[in-house]
C-alpha positions as semicolon CSV with decimal commas, in nm:
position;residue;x (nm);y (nm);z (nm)
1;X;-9,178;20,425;5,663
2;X;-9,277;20,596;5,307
3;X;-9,048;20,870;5,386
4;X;-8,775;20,651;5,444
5;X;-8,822;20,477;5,134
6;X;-8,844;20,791;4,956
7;X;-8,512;20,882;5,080
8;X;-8,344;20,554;4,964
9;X;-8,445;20,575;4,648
10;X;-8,333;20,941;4,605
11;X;-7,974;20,822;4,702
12;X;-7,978;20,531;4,478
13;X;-8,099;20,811;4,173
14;X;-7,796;21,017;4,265
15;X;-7,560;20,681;4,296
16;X;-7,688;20,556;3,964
17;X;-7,682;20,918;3,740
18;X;-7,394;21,149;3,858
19;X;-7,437;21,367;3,528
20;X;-7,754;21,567;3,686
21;X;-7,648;21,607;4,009
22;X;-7,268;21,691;3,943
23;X;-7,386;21,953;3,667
24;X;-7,641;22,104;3,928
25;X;-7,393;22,136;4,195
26;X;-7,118;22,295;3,939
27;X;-7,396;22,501;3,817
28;X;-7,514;22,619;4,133
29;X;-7,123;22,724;4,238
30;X;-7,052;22,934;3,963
31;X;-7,359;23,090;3,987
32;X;-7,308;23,118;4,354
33;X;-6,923;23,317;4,210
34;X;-7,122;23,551;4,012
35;X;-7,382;23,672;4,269
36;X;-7,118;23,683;4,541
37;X;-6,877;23,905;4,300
38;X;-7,131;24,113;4,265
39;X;-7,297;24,162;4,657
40;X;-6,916;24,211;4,712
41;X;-6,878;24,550;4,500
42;X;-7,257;24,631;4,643
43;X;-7,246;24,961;4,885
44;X;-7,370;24,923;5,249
45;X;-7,622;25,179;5,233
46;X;-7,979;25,217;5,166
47;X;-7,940;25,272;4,769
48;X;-7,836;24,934;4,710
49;X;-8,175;24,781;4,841
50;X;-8,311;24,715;4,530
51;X;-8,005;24,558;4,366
52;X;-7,942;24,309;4,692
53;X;-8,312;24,247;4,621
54;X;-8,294;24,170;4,227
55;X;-7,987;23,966;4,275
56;X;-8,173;23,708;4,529
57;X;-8,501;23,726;4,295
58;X;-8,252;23,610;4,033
59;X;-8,071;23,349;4,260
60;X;-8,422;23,188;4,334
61;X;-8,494;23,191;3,987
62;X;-8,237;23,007;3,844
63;X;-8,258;22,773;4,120
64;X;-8,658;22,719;4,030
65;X;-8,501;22,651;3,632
66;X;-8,293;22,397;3,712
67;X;-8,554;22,222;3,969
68;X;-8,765;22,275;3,651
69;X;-8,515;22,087;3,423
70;X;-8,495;21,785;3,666
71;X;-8,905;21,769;3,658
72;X;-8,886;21,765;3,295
73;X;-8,634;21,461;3,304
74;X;-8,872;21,270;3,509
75;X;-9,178;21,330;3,290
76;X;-8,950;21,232;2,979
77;X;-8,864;20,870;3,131
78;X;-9,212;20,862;3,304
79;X;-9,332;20,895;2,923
80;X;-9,068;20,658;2,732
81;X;-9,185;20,330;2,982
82;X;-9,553;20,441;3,012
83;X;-9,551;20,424;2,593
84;X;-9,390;20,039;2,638
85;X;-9,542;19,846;2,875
């Protein structure tokens, strides 16, 4: 039942604020361009393990940033109503 409610009120975050989500996803897309471009000119041979390897390190990474970012927005309204009660 908690999970469920959890749910709902994710979708009615992303119904009422578009801005975060839409600038995630476009975000996430041209940073999914980049890394692709550059797997794509990547040889298929054992040399290349280290680059295939620092390019997903760096994929994770940015995704952890911009999970980061969307913490920080919660903590920001959680401290603007918790100041005015």
């Amino acid at each position: 039942m908690q999970v469920g409610l959890c749910i709902e009120r994710g979708f009615q975050r992303l119904r009422g604020d578009m801005s975060l989500t839409l600038s995630g996803m476009i975000g996430n897309f041209i940073m999914a361009l980049i890394i692709g471009s550059v797997f794509y000119n990547l040889p298929s041979d054992t040399g290349s393990f280290f680059s295939r390897g620092a390019l997903l390190f760096f994929a994770i990474l940015l995704n952890a940033f911009s999970s980061f970012l969307e913490v920080r927005v919660v903590q920001s309204i959680y401290h603007i109503y918790s100041a005015n009660p």
